[in-house]
C-alpha positions in Angstrom: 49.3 19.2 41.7 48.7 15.3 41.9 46.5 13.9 39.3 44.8 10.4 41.0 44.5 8.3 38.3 42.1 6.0 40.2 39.9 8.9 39.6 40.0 9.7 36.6 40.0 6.8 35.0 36.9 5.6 37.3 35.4 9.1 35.6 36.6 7.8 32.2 34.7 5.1 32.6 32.0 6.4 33.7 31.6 8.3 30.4 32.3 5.9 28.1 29.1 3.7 30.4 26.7 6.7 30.2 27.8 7.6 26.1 27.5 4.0 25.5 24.1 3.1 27.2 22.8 6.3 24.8 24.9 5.1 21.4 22.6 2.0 22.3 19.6 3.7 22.9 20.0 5.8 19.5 20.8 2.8 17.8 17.8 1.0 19.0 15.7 4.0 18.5 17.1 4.1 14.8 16.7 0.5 13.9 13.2 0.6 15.1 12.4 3.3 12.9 14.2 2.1 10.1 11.7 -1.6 10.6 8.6 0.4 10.4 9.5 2.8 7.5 10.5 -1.1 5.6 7.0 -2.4 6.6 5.3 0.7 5.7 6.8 0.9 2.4 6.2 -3.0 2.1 2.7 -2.6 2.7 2.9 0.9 0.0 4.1 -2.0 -2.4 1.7 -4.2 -2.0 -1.4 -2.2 -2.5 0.1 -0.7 -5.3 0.4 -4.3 -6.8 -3.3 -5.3 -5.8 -4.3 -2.0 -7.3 -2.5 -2.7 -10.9 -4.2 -6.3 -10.5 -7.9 -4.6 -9.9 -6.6 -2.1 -13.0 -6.1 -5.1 -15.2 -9.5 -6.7 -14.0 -11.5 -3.8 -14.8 -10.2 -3.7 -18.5 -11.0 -7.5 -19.0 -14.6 -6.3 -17.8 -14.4 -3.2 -20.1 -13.7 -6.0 -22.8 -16.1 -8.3 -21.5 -18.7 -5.4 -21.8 -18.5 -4.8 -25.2 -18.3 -8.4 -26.0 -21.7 -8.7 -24.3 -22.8 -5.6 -26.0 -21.6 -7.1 -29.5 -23.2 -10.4 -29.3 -26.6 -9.0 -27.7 -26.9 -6.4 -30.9 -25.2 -8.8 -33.5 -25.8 -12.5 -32.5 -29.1 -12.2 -30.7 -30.3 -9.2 -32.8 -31.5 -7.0 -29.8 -33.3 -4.0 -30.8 -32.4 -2.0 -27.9 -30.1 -2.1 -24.8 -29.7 -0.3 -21.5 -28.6 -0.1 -18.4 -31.0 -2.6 -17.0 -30.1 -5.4 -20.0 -29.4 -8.4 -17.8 -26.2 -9.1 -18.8 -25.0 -5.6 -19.4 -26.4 -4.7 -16.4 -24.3 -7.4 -14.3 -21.0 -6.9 -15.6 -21.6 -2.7 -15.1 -22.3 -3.9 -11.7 -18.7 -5.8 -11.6 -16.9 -2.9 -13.1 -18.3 -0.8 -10.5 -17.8 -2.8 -7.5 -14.1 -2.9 -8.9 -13.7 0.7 -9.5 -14.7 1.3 -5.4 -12.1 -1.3 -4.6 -9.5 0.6 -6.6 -10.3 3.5 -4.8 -10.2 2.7 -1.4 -6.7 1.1 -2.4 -5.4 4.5 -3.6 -6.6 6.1 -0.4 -4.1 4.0 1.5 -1.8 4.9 -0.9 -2.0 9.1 -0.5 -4.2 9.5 2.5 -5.9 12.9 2.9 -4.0 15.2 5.0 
């Protein structure tokens, strides 16, 4: 029995083409997964630091609140106050609008399944 070594090795080569045209595919494949699970969990980070942000600004409102509340009851001498006092009434509305934004932030961070 002759072996043809032309042959074989033209077979051999063959192979190696074919398994490394797919080892380049993979790899492709791969990186380009690996590039959207970084900008995925860059974009994760992000809104979680815009979210912390919006956290801090509603506890300066909070605090501007009761400042408002403090100087309307103490300094002005305001009988009573409610919901629809000017000022208390503006800064509720900032708290709020602040509150919604946290919200839709957090649903980009655990989106219903």
């Amino acid at each position: 029995m002759a072996i043809n070594f032309k042959e074989l090795a033209s077979k051999t080569g063959e192979k190696a083409k074919n398994l490394g045209e797919k080892g380049w595919a993979a790899s492709k494949d791969f990186m380009t997964k690996a590039s959207e699970k970084a900008q995925d969990l860059s974009e994760k980070g992000m809104t979680a630091i815009e979210i912390k942000q919006l956290q801090s600004q509603e506890k300066k409102l909070v605090a501007q609140l009761g400042q408002t509340v403090h100087k309307l009851l103490i300094e002005d001498q305001v009988e009573s106050i409610n919901i629809d006092t000017p000022d208390v009434k503006a800064t509720l509305l900032e708290i709020a609008a602040v509150q919604e934004e946290i919200t839709k932030k957090n649903k980009i961070l655990t989106p219903e399944e």
